[in-house]
C-alpha positions as a Markdown table, in Angstrom:
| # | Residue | x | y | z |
|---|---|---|---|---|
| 1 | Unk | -36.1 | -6.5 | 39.8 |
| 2 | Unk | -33.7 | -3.3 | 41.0 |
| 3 | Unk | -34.7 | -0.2 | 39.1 |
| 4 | Unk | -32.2 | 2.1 | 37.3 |
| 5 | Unk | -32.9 | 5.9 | 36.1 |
| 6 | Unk | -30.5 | 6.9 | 33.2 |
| 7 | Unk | -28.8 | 10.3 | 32.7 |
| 8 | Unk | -27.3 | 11.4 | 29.4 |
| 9 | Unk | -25.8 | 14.3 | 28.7 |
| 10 | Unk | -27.9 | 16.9 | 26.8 |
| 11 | Unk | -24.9 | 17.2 | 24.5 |
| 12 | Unk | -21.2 | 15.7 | 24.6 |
| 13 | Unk | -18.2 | 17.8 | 23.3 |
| 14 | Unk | -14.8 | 16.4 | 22.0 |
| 15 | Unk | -11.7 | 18.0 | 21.2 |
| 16 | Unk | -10.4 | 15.3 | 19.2 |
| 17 | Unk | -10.6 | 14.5 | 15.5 |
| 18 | Unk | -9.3 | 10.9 | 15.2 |
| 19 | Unk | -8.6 | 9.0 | 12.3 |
| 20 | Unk | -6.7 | 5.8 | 13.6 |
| 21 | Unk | -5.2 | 8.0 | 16.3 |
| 22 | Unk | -5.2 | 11.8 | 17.5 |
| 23 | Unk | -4.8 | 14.3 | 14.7 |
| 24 | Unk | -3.6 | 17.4 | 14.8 |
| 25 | Unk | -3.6 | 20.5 | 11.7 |
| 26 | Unk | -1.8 | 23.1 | 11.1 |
| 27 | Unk | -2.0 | 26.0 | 8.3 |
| 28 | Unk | 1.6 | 26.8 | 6.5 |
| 29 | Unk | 1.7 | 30.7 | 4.8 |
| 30 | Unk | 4.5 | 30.2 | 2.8 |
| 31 | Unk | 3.7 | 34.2 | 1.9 |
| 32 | Unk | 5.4 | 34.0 | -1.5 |
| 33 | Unk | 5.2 | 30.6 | -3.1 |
| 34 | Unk | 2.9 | 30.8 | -5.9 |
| 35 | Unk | 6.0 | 31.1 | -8.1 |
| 36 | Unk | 7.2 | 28.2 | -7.2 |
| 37 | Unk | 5.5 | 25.4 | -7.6 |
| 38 | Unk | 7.9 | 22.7 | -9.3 |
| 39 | Unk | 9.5 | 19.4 | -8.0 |
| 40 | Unk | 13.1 | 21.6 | -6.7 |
| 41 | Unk | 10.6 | 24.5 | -5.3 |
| 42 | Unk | 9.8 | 26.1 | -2.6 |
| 43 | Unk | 6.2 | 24.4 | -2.3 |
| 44 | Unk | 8.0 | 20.7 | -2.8 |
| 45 | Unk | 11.1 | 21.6 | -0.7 |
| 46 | Unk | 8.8 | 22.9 | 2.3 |
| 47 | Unk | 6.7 | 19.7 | 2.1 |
| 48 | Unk | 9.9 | 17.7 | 2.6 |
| 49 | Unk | 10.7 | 19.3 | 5.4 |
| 50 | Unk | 6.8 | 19.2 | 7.0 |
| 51 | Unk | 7.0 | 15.3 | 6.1 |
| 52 | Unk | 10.4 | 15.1 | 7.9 |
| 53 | Unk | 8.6 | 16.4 | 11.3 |
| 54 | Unk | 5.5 | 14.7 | 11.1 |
| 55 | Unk | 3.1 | 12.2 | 9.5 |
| 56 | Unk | 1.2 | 13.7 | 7.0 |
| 57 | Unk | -2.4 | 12.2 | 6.4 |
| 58 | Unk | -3.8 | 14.8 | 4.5 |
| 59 | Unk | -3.2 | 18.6 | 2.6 |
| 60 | Unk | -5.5 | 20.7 | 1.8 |
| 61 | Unk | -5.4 | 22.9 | -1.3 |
| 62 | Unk | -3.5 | 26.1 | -1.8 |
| 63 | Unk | -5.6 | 28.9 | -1.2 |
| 64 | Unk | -4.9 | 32.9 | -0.7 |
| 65 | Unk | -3.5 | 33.4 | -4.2 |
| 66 | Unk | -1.3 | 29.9 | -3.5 |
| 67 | Unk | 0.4 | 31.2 | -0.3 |
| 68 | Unk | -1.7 | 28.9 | 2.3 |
| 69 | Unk | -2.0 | 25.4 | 2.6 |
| 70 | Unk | -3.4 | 23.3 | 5.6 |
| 71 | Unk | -2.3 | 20.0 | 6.8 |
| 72 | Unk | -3.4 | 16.8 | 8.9 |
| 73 | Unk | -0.6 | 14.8 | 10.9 |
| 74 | Unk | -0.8 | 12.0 | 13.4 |
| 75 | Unk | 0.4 | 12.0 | 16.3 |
| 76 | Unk | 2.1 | 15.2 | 18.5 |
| 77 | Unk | 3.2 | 18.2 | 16.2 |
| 78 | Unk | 5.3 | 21.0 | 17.2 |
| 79 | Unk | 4.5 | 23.9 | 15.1 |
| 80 | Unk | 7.2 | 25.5 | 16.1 |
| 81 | Unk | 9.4 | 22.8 | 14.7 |
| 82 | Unk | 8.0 | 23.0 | 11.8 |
| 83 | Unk | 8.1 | 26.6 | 10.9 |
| 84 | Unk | 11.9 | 27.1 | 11.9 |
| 85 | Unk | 12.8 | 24.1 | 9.5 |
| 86 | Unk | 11.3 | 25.9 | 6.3 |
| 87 | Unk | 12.2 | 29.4 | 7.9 |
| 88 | Unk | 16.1 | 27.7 | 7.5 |
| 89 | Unk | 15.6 | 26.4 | 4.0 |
| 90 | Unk | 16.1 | 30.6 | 3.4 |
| 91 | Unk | 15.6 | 31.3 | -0.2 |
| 92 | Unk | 14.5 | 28.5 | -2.6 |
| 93 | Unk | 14.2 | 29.1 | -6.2 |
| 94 | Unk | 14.3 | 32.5 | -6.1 |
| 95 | Unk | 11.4 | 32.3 | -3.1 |
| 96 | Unk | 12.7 | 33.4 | 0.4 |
| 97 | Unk | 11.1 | 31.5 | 3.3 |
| 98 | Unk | 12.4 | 32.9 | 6.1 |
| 99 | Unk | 9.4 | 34.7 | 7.0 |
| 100 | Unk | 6.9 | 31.2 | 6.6 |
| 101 | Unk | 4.3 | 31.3 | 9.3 |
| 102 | Unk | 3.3 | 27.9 | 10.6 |
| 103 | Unk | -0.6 | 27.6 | 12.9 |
| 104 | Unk | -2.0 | 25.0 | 14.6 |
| 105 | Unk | -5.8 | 25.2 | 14.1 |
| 106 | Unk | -8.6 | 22.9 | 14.6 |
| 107 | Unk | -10.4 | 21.1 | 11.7 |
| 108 | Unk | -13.5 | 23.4 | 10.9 |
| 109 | Unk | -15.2 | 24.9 | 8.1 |
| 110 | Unk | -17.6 | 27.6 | 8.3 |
| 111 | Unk | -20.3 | 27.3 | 5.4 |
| 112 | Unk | -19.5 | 31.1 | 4.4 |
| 113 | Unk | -15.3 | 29.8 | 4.1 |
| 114 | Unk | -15.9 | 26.6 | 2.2 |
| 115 | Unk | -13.7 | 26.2 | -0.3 |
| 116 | Unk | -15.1 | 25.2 | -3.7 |
């Protein structure tokens, strides 16, 4: 019987997260939404334009005094896309989003950032 010697890796390392296909997130600073928060606000209005340019899977939480929210989307998302359509919503509810800053990041939490 033929003999075979095994390798495996000592570690593998994937830059994927994958839930039913490639996912991708992104952090939104709206700067200046805390005040608006309603179904016509800024917050709403911003995640109607977000959902227009991609399919959301998840959201995370507002965070930094309710400027900051993170999101999960399938498929290929263009940040850039993203942050000149709320940049041209302009001023919502008294909110002006015309200086909304839209990141891609990776999905990681570092025990000292968890969010509670």
């Amino acid at each position: 019987m033929a003999k075979f010697t095994r390798v495996n890796p000592a570690a593998t390392t994937t830059d994927a997260e994958m839930m039913g296909g490639d996912m991708k997130f992104f952090t939104v600073d709206y700067v200046n939404t805390n005040t608006s928060t309603g179904p016509e606000g800024a917050q709403t209005k911003s995640h109607n334009v977000i959902a227009n340019n991609c399919n959301i899977v998840a959201m995370g939480p507002m965070l930094d005094s309710n400027t900051q929210q993170t999101f999960a989307a399938e498929g290929d998302v263009v940040v850039a896309t993203i942050q000149t359509a709320i940049r041209a919503l302009g001023t919502v509810d008294s909110v002006n989003l015309g200086s909304a800053t839209v990141t891609a990041t990776l999905l990681g939490v570092l025990t000292a950032a968890v969010v509670t």
